[in-house]
C-alpha positions in Angstrom: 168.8 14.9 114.1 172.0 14.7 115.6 175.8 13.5 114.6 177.5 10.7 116.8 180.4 12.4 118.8 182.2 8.8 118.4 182.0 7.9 114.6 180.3 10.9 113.5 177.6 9.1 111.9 173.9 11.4 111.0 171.6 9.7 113.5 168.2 10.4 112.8 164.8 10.2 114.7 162.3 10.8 111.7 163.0 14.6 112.4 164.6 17.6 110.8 165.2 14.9 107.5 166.4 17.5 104.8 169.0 18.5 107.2 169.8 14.8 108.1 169.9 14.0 104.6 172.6 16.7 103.6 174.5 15.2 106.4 174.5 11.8 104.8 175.8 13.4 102.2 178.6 14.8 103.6 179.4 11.6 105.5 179.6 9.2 102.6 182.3 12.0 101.3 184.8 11.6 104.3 183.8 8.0 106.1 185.9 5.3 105.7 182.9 2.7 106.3 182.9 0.4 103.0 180.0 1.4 100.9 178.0 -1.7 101.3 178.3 -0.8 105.3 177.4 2.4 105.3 173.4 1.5 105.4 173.6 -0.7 107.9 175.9 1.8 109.7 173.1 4.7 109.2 170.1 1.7 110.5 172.5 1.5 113.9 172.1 5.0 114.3 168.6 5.8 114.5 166.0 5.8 116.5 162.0 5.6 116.8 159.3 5.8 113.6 162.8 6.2 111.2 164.6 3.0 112.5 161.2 1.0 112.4 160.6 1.8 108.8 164.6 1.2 108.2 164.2 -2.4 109.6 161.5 -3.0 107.5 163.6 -3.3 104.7 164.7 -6.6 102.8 167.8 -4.6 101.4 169.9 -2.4 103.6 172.4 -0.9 101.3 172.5 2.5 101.8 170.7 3.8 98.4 167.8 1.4 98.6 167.1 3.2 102.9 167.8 6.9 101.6 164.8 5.7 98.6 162.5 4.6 101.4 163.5 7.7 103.8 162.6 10.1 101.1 159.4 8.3 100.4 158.2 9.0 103.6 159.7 11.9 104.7 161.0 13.8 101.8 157.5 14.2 100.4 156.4 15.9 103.5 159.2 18.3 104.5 158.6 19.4 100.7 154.8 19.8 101.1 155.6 22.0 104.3 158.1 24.1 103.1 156.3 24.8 99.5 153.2 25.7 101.9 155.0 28.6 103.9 156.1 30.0 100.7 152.3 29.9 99.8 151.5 31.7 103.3 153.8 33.9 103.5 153.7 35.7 99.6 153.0 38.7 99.7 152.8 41.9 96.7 155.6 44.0 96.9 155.8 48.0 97.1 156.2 48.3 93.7 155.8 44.9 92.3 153.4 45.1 89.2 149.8 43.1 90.4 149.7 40.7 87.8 153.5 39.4 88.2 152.0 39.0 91.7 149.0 37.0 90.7 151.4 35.2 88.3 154.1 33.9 91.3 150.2 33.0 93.7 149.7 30.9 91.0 152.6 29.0 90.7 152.9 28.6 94.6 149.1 27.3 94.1 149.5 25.0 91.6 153.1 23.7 93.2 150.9 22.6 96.4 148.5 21.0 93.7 151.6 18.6 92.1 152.1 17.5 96.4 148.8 16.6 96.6 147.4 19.7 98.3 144.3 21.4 96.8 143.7 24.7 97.9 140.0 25.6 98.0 139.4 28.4 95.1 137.5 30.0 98.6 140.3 30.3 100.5 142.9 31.0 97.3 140.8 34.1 97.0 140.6 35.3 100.7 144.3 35.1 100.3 145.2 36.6 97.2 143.2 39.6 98.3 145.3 39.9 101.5 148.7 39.2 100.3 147.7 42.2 97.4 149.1 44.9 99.1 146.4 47.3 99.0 145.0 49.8 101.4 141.9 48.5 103.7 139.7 50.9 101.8 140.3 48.8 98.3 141.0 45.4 100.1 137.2 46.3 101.2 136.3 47.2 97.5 137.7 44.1 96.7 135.8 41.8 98.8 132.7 44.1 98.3 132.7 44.0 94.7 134.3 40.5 93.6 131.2 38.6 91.5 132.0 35.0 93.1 134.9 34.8 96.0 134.3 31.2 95.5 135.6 31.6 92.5 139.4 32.6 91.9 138.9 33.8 88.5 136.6 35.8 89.5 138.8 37.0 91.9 141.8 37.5 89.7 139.4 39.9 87.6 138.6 41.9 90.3 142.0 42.6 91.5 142.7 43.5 87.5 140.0 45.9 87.5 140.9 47.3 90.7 144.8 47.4 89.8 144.1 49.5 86.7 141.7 52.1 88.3 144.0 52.1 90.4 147.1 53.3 87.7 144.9 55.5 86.1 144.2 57.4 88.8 147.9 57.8 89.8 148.3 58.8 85.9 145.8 61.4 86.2 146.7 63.1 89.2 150.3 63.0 87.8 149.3 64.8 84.5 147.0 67.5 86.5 150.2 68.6 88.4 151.4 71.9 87.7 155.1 72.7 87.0 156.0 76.1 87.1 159.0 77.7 85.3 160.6 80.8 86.1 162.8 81.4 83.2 164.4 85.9 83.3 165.6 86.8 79.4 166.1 90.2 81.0 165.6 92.0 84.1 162.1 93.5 83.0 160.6 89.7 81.3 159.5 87.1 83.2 157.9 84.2 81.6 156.4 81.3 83.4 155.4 77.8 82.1 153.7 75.4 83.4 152.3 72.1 81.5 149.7 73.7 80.0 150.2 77.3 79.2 152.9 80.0 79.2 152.5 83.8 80.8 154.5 86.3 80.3 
């Protein structure tokens, strides 16, 4: 997508169309072209698979080609874009594992509304991976899940594993000692700690 240096009309070549499309925006703003030029105006200024599909049309006017754009390209660029959000999610540092699972399964069922199914396989492979966990309890995790085929079953396992998990933490947090040095005179020490006192 470019803009004309001359009339500074959005050209378009069927690529880069959100981009294009918040041009056209901006365009119908400050143009001067009449409104029922403008999409015959946009038609002049593109090029390949975008201006075949323009000059398909019966009506040119300018909302009935940005209806028939988005059909064919807005669709797409969404399903693309929703996609990388998919790939890309990850847990963070201290991001609570079943908000985590929560937001894989919106991303999932987002790409389900586009018409893109992930296979519960490969939902599983991924939600593992994008868990944040060490490579001893990703191991655990692939080791120990009932069905990977199955994403429930996969959930469950990273549940299980997320709570042994906090318990553990808990534990080791409730076995440390804190030690207390408290003088009431210069011949009495007492020391605490979180379980006993000692004089």
């Amino acid at each position: 997508m470019e803009v004309s240096s001359k009339n500074q009309v959005p050209r378009f070549d069927g690529t880069d169309y959100r981009r294009w499309k918040k041009m056209v925006a901006i365009w119908k703003t400050v143009t001067k072209v009449e409104a029922a030029k403008m999409g015959p105006t946009l038609i002049l200024n593109m090029k390949g698979k975008a201006l075949d599909i323009a000059l398909e049309l019966q009506d040119n006017d300018i909302d009935n080609l940005l209806k028939k754009l988005e059909e064919v390209y807005g669709s797409s660029d969404e399903l693309l874009i929703r996609f990388e959000e998919y790939d890309s999610l990850k847990r963070g540092t201290n991001q609570p594992m079943r908000e985590f699972i929560h937001l894989f399964e919106q991303k999932v069922a987002t790409l389900k509304a586009l018409k893109l199914e992930i296979p519960e396989l490969m939902q599983s492979h991924k939600l593992f991976k994008g868990a944040g966990l060490s490579k001893a309890d990703e191991k655990l995790a692939f080791q120990t899940c009932e069905d990977i085929k199955d994403f429930a079953k996969a959930k469950e396992t990273l549940f299980k594993l997320s709570d042994h998990t906090n318990r553990d933490k808990s534990a080791a947090n409730s076995d440390m000692v804190t030690v207390k040095q408290e003088q009431h005179d210069p011949d009495e020490l007492t020391f605490y700690s979180n379980r006993h006192q000692y004089q």
